[in-house]
NUNU-900799 format. One record per residue (C-alpha): residue in one letter; chain; x, y, z; residue number from 1. Coordinates in nm, 4 decimals, decimal comma. Example, Ala and Ser with C-alpha at 12.3 -4.5 7.8 and 13.67 -1.06 7.14 Angstrom:
res:chain:east:north:up:n
A:A:1,2300:-0,4500:0,7800:1
S:A:1,3670:-0,1060:0,7140:2
END
This chain:
res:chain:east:north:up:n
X:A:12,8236:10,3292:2,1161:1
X:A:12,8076:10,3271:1,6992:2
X:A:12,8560:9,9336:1,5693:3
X:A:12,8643:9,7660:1,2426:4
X:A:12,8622:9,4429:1,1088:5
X:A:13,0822:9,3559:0,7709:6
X:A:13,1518:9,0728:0,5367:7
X:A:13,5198:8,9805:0,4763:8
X:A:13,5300:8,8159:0,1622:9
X:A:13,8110:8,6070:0,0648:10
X:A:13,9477:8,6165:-0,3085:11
X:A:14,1141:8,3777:-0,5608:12
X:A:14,3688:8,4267:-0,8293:13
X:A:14,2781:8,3358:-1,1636:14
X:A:14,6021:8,4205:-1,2794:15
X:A:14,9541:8,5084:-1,0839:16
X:A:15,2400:8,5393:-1,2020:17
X:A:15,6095:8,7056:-1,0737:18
X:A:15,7628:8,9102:-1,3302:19
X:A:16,0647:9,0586:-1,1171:20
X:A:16,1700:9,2189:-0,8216:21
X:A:16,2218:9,5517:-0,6639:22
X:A:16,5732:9,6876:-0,4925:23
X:A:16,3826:9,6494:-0,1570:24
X:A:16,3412:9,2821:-0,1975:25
X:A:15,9753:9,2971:-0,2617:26
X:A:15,8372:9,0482:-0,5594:27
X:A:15,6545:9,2483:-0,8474:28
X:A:15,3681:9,0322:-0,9534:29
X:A:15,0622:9,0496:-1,2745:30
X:A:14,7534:8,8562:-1,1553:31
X:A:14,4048:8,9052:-1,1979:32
X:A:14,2137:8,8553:-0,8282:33
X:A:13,8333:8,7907:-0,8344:34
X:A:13,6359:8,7989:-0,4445:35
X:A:13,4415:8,4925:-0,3488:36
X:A:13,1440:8,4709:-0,0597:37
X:A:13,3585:8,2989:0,1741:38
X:A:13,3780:8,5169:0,4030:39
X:A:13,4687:8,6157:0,7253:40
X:A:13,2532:8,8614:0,9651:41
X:A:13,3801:9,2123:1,1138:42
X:A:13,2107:9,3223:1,4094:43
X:A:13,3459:9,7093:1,4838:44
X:A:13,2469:9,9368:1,7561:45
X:A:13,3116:10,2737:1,8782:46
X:A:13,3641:10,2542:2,2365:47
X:A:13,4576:10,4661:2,4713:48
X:A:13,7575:10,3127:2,6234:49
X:A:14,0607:10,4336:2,4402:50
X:A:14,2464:10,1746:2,2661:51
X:A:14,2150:9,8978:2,0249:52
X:A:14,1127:9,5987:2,1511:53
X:A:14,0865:9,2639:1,9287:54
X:A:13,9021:8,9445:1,9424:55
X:A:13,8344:8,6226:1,7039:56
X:A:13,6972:8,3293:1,7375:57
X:A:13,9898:8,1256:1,6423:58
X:A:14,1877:8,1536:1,9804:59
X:A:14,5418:8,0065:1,7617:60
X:A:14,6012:8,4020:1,5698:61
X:A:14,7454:8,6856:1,7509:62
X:A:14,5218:8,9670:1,8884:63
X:A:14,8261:9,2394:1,8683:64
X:A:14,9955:9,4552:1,5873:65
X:A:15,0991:9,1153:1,4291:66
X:A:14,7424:9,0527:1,2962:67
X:A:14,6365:9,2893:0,9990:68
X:A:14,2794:9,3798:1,1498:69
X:A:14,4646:9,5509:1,4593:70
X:A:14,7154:9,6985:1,1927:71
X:A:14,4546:9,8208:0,9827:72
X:A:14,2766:9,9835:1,2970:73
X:A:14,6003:10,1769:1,4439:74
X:A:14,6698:10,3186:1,0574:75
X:A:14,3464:10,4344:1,0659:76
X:A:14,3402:10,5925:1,3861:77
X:A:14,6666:10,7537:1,3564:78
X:A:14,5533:10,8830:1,0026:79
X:A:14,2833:11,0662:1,2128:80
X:A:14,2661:11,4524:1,2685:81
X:A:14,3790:11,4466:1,6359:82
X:A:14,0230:11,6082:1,6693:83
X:A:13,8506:11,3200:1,5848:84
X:A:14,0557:11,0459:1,8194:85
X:A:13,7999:11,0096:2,0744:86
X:A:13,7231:10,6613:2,2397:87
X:A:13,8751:10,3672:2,0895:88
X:A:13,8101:10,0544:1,8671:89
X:A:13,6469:9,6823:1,9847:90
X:A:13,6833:9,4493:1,6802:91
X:A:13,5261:9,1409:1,6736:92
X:A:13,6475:8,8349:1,3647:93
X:A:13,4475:8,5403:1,2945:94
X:A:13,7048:8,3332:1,0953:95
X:A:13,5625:8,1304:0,7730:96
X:A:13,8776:8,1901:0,5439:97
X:A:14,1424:7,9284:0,6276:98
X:A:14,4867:8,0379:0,6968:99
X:A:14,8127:8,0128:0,4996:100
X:A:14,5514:7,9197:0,1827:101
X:A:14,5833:8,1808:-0,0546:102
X:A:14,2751:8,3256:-0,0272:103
X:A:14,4015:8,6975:0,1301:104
X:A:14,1451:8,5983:0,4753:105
X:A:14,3893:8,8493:0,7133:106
X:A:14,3525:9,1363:0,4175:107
X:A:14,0224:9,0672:0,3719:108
X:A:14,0077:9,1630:0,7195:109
X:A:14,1980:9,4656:0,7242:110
X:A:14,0152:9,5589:0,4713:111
X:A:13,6229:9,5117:0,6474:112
X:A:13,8349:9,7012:0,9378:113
X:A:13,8797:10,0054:0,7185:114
X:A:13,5814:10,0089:0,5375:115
X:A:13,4209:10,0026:0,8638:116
X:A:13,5918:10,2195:1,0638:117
X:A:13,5344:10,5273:0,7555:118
X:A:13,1364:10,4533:0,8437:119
X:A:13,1454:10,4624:1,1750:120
X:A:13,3898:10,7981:1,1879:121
X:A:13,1025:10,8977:0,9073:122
X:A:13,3586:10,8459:0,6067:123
X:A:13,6457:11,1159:0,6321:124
X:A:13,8429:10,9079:0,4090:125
X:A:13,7491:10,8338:0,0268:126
X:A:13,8051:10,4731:-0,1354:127
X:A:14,1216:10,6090:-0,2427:128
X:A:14,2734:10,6772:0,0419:129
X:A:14,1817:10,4130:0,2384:130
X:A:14,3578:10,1713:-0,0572:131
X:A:14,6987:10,4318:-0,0051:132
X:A:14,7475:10,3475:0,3189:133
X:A:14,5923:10,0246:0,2887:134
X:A:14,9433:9,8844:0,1052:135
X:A:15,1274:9,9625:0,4270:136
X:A:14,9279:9,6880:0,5718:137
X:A:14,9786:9,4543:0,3042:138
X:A:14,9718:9,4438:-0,1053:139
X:A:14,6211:9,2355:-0,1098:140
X:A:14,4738:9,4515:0,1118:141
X:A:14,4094:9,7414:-0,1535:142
X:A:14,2281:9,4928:-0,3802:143
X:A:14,0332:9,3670:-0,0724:144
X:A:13,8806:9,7143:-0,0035:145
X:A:13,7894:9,7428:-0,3329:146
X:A:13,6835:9,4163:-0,3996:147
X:A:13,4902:9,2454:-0,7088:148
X:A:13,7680:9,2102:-0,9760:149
X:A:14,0959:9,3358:-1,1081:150
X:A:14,4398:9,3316:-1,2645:151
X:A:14,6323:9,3737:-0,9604:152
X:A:15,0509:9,4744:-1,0893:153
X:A:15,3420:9,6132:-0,8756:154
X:A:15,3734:9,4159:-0,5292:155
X:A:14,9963:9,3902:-0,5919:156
X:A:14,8797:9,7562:-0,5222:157
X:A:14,8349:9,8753:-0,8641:158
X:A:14,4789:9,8632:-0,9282:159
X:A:14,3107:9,8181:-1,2767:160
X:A:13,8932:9,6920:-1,2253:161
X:A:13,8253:9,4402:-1,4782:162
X:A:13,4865:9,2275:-1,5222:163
X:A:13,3916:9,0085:-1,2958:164
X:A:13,2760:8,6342:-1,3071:165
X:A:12,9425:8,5923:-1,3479:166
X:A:12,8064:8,5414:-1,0162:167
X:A:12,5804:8,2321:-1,1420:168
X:A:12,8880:8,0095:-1,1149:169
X:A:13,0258:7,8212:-0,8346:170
X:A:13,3665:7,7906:-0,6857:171
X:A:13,4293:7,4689:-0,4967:172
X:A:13,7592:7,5623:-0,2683:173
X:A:13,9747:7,2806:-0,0826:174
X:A:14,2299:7,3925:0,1676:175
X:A:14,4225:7,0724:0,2488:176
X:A:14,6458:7,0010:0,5414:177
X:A:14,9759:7,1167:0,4522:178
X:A:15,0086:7,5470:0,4379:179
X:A:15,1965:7,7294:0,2704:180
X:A:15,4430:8,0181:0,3948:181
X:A:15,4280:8,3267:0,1645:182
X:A:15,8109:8,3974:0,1765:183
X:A:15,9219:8,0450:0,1289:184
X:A:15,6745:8,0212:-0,2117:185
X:A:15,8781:8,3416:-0,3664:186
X:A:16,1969:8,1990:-0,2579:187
X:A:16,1053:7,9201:-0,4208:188
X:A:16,0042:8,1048:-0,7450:189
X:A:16,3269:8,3142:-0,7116:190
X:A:16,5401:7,9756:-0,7624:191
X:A:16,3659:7,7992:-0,9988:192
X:A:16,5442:7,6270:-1,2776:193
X:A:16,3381:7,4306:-1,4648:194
X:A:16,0753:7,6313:-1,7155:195
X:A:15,7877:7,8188:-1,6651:196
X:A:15,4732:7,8139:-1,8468:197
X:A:15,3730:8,1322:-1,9878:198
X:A:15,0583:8,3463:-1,8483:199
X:A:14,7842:8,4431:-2,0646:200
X:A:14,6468:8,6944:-1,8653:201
X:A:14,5478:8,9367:-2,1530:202
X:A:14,3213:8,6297:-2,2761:203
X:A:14,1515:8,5866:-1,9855:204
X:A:14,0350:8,9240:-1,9326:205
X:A:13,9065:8,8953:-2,2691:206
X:A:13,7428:8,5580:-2,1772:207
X:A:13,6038:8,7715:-1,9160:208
X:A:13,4557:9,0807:-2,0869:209
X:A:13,3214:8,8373:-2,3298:210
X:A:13,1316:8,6238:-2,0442:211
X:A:13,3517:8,3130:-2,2196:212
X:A:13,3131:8,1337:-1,8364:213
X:A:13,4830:7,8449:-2,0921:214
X:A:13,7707:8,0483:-2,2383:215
X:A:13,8429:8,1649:-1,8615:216
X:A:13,8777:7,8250:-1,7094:217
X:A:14,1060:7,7416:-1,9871:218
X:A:14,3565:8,0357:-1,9204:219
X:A:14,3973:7,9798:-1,5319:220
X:A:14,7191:8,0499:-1,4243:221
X:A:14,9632:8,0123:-1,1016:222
X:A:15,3444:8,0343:-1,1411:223
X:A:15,3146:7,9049:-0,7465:224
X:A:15,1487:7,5586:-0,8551:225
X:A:15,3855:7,4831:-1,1140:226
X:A:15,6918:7,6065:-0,9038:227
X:A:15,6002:7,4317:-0,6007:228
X:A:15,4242:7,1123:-0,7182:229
X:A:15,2882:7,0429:-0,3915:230
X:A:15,1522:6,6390:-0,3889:231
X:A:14,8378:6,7472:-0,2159:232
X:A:14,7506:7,0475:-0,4993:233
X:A:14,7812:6,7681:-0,7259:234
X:A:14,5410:6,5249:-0,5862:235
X:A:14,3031:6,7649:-0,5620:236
X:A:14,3040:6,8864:-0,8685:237
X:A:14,2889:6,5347:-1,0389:238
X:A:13,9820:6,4413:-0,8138:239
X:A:13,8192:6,7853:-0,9131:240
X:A:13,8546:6,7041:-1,2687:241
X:A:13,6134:6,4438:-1,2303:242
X:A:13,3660:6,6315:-1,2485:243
X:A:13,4890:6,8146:-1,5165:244
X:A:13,5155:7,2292:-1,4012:245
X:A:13,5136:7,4538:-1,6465:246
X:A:13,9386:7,4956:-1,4403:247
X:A:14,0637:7,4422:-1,1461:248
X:A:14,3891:7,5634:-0,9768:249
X:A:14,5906:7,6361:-0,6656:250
X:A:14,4872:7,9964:-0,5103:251
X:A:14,7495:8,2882:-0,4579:252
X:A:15,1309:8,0927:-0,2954:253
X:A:14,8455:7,8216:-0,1533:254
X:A:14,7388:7,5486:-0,0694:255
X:A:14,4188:7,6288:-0,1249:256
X:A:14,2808:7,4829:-0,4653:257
X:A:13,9577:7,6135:-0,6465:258
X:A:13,7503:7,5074:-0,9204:259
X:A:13,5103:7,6410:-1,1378:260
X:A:13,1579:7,5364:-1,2142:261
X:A:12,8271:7,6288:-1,4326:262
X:A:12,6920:7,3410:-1,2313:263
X:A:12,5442:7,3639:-0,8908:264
X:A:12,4601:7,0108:-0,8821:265
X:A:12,8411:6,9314:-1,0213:266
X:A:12,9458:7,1726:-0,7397:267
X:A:12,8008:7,0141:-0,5040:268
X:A:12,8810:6,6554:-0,5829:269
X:A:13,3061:6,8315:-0,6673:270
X:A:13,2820:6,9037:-0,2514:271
X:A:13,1513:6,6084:-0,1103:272
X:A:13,4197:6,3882:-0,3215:273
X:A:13,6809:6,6235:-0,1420:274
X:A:13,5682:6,6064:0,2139:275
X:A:13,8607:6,3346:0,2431:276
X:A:14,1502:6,6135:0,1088:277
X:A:14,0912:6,9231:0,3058:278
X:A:13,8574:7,1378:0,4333:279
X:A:13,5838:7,2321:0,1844:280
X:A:13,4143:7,5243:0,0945:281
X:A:13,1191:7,6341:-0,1518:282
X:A:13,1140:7,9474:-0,2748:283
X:A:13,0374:8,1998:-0,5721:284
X:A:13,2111:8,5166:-0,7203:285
X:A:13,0903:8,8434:-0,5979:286
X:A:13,0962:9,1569:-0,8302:287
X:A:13,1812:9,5338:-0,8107:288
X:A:12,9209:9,6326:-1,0585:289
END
């Protein structure tokens, strides 16, 4: 019996925007995605009972083809010479990343499934491939197996690295209450009247290959926040301004908010103000490099 353990990080959007849609219905989207230690952990295990078999801690999310980590697992089996199909699959999720938040926790999953999987079958696919059949699973979870940061374009599949944040700073993310469904944030984008602000992504990936941690906090984007102008985004954003983040902003179609610190001691202080708002979280950016 081969097993290995894996971190699931979660990521944030620094900028999103939706810039059209395809004939198939699906939303074509520009925003740069950074990874975050929050983090779930993959447990996955060669055994040799055929079949996939799923477990997570959180008893509430399906153990079946409807979660993403069993998805993940049957593309990758089925992507298998018919040589190699021998045993079967035990996964194992500790959930950290809150659901409905933004944050990509069920691709980040998929993803640790993949990555895992290739090590454990003693890698007979390359990054690339894993991300090609990784988009059948769902658009973040390309990004997710890639991780670090990027310009993610297309439904989200088209891949271009860009610098990371410097992993010195902190990210304070709330998740309040209230979630957010994915389709009913694009339908609500779709039929939108009022006007948009405009996204300045091509600054902030300057702001980011010039380490300007200032410039980027300044240039945060989400068409979602201003489209949706949920009551609870808002409160936490004003209370995070208090302690003055270098930006602060909803997370992917939400509700989970994140701000931006050079402070640890600012960071720290930012979460305990919110423990009232949400569920809180700590966290820094993690790099590719």
């Amino acid at each position: 019996m081969k097993r290995l353990t894996l971190s699931a990080p979660a990521k944030i959007n620094l900028t999103l925007d939706v810039v059209g849609k395809r004939e198939d219905e699906y939303h074509l989207i520009r925003t740069v995605m950074q990874t975050v230690t929050l983090s779930d952990t993959v447990t996955v295990t060669r055994v040799d009972e055929p079949g996939i078999f799923l477990r997570l801690s959180d008893k509430n999310l399906p153990t079946d083809r409807r979660n993403t980590a069993y998805a993940a697992a049957k593309a990758f089996w089925n992507a298998l010479p018919e040589a190699q199909r021998v045993g079967g699959i035990d996964i194992y999720i500790d959930k950290k990343i809150p659901q409905q938040a933004g944050l990509a926790g069920g691709s980040a999953d998929a993803a640790a499934v993949l990555r895992g999987l290739n090590r454990l079958w003693d890698d007979p696919f390359s990054t690339d491939a894993l991300c090609a059949f990784a988009v059948s699973i769902g658009a973040d979870v390309p990004f997710c197996v890639r991780g670090g940061a990027a310009l993610a374009t297309g439904i989200g599949e088209v891949l271009e690295p860009v610098k990371s944040l410097p992993d010195d700073l902190f990210a304070v993310v709330c998740k309040p209450a209230v979630s957010v469904s994915t389709a009913e944030a694009y339908k609500a984008v779709d039929t939108f009247e009022g006007e948009r602000k405009l996204s300045d992504e091509a600054g902030l990936i300057a702001a980011l290959e010039a380490g300007d941690v200032a410039a980027v906090g300044a240039k945060l984007y989400n068409v979602f926040e201003d489209v949706l102008n949920l009551s609870e985004v808002a409160a936490i954003c004003e209370k995070m301004r208090e302690f003055a983040p270098l930006g602060c902003q909803m997370s992917g179609s939400g509700s989970a908010v994140f701000a931006l610190f050079t402070s640890e001691t600012d960071a720290r202080a930012c979460r305990e103000a919110l423990r009232d708002f949400g569920t809180v979280y700590l966290c820094r950016p993690l790099t590719n490099e």
